[in-house]
C-alpha positions as CSV (number, residue, x, y, z in Angstrom):
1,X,81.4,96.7,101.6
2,X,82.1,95.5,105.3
3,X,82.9,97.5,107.9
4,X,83.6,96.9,111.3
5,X,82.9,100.2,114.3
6,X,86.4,100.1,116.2
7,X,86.7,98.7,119.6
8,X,87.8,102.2,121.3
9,X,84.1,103.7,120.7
10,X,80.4,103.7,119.6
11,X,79.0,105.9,116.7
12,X,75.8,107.2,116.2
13,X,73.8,108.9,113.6
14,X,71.6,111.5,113.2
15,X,69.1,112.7,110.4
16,X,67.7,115.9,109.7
17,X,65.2,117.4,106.7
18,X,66.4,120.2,104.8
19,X,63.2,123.4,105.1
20,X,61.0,122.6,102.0
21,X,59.9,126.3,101.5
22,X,61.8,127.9,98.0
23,X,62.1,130.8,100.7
24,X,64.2,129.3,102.7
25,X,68.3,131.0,102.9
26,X,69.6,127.6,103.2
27,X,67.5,125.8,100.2
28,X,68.4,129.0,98.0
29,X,72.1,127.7,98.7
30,X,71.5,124.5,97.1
31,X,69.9,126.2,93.8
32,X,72.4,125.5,91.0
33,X,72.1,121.7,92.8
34,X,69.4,118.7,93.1
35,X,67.4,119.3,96.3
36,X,68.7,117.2,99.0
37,X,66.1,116.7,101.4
38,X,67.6,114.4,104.4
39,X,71.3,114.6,105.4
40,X,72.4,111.7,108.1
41,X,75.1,112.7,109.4
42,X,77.9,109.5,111.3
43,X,80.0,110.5,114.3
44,X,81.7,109.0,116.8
45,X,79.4,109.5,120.1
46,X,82.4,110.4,122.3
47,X,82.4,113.7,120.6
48,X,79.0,114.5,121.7
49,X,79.7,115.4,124.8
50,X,76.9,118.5,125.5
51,X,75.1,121.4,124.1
52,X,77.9,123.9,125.3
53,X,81.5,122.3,123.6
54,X,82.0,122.9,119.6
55,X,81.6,119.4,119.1
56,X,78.2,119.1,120.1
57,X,75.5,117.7,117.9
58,X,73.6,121.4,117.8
59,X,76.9,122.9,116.5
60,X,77.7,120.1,113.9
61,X,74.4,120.3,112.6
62,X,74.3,124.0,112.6
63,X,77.6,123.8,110.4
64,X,75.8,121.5,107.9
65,X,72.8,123.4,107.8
66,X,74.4,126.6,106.9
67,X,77.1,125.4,104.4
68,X,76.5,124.4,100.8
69,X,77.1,120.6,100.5
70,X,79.1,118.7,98.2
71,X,79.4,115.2,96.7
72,X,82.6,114.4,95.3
73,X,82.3,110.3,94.2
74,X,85.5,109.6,93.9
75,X,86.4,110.9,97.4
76,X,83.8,108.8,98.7
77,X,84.9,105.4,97.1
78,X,88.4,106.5,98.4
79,X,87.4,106.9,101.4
80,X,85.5,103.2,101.4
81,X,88.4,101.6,99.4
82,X,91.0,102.7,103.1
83,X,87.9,101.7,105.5
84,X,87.9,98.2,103.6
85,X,91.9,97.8,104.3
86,X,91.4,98.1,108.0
87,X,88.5,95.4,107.7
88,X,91.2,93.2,106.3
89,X,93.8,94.1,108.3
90,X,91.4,93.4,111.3
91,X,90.3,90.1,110.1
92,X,93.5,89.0,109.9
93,X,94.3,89.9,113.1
94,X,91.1,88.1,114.8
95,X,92.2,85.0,112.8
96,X,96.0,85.2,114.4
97,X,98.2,86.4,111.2
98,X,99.5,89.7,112.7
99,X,98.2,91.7,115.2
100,X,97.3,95.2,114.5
101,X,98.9,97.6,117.1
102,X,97.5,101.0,115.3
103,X,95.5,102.4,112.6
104,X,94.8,105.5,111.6
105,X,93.0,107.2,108.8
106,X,92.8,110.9,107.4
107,X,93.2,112.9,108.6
108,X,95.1,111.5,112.2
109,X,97.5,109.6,109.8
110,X,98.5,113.6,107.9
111,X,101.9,114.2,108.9
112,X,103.6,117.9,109.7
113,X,107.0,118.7,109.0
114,X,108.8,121.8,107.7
115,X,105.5,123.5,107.5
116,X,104.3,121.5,105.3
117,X,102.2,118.5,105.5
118,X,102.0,114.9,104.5
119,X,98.6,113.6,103.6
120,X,98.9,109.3,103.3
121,X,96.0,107.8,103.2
122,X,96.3,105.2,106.4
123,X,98.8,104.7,109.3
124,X,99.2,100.8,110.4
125,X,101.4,99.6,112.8
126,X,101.2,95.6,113.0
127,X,102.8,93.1,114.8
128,X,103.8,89.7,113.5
129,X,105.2,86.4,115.5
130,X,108.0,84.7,113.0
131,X,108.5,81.0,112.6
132,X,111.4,81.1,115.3
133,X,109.1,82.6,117.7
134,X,110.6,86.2,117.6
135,X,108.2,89.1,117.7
136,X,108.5,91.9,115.3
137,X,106.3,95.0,114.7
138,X,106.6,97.4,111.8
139,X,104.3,100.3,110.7
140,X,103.6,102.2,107.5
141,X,102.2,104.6,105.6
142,X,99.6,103.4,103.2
143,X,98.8,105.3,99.8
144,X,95.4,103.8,98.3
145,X,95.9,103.8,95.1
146,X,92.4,103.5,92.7
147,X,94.0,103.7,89.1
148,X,92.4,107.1,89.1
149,X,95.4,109.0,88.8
150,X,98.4,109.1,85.9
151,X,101.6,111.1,85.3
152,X,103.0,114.0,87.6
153,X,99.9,113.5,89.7
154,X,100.8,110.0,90.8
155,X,104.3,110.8,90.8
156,X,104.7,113.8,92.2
157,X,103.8,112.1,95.5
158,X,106.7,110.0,95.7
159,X,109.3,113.2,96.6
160,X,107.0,114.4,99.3
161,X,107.6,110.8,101.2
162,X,111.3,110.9,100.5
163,X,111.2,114.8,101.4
164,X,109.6,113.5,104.9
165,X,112.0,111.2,105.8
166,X,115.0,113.0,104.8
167,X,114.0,116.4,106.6
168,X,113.8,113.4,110.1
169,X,117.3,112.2,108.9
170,X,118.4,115.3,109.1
171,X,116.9,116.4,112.6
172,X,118.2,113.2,113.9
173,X,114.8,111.5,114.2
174,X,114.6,108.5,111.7
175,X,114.2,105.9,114.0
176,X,110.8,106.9,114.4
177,X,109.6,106.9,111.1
178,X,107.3,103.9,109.3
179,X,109.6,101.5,107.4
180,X,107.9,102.1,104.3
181,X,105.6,103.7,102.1
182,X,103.0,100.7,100.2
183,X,100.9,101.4,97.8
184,X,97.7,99.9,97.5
185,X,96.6,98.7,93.8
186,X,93.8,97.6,92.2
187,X,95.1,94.9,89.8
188,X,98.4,93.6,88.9
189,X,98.5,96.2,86.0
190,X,98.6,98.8,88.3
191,X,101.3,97.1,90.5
192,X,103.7,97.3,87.4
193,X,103.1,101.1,86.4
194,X,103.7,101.9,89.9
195,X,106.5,99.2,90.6
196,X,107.9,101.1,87.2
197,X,107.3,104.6,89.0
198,X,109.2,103.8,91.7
199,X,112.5,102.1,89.7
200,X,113.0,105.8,88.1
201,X,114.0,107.3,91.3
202,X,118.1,107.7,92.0
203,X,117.8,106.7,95.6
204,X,115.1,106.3,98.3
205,X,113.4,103.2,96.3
206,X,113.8,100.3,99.0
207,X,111.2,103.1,101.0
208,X,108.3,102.0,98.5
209,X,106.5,99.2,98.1
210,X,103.6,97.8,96.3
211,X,100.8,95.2,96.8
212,X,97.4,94.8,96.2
213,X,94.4,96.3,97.3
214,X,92.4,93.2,98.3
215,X,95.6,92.0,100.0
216,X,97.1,94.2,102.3
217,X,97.9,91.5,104.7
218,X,100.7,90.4,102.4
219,X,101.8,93.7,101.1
220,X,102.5,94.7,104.7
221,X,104.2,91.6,106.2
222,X,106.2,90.8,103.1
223,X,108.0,94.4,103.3
């Protein structure tokens, strides 16, 4: 896994050791769970910005310290699997095939509308120079897709996109919107039950597209 800290700001890390004493309120927490001992904890260092604002690193620790932690793999690889995408994407830029304007992850990229909210996965606005020499931009919404999900799960998140864009139709604000929804597969497999996903719906389909997950470069630039 490569990752590269973005240009805008620094990060920093922190560790602390949980109390070792069974006496302890916060160990007792953790009882139904293996003992974790040292939490490091990764945040940007802008946000650490003194003892006396709800971002400092006192009050994030405090936070941790008194809530019971979790470990959820999947959400973890997820969350590595969108982080690997922007490396991509920003190699390609650095090498001159697009230039990425904007990206955003969860939860900047969520979306509100209607009171409700739309949760992609990434936000990418790129920038592309075309053999005539024009210069276009486009930007999207990015679902990463990890063949971990089937049926009305999967599905169910194509009428939320096509609910967004039609509630912006309607308040006269399309022109705002990403040109398209791409999902993000694992193998070609994947592509096809999604690509297959997509043909089933009566109308919005030219608003999804598909590519693969070790090539988002050309899943973005060919939509």
């Amino acid at each position: 896994m490569r990752f590269e800290i973005p240009k805008h700001g620094s990060r920093t890390s922190w560790g602390t050791t949980w109390p070792e004493t069974s006496t302890n309120k916060v160990v007792n927490l953790f009882a139904p769970r293996p003992r974790l001992r040292v939490l490091t904890a990764l945040v940007d260092a802008d946000v650490l910005v003194g003892n006396d604002t709800p971002w400092s690193q006192d009050y994030l620790l405090s936070g941790l310290l008194t809530h019971p932690y979790s470990w959820y793999e999947p959400t973890v690889n997820h969350f590595l699997a969108t982080a690997e995408v922007y490396v991509l994407l920003a190699e390609a830029d650095r090498a001159g095939a697009l230039t990425v304007l904007d990206f955003q992850s969860e939860p900047q990229c969520w979306r509100t509308f209607d009171q409700r909210t739309l949760k992609p996965d990434a936000f990418a606005k790129i920038g592309l120079v075309l053999p005539d020499g024009r210069r276009v931009k486009g930007s999207f919404f990015i679902e990463v897709d990890r063949a971990n999900q089937y049926g009305a799960k999967i599905a169910g998140k194509i009428p939320q996109y096509l609910a967004y864009y039609q509630h912006h139709q309607l308040a006269g604000t399309a022109t705002v919107l990403p040109r398209q929804v791409v999902f993000l597969a694992p193998d070609t497999g994947r592509v096809r039950y999604l690509e297959r996903l997509i043909a089933k719906q009566s109308e919005g389909r030219r608003l999804f597209g598909v590519g693969l997950l070790d090539d988002p470069v050309t899943a973005l630039t060919k939509s």
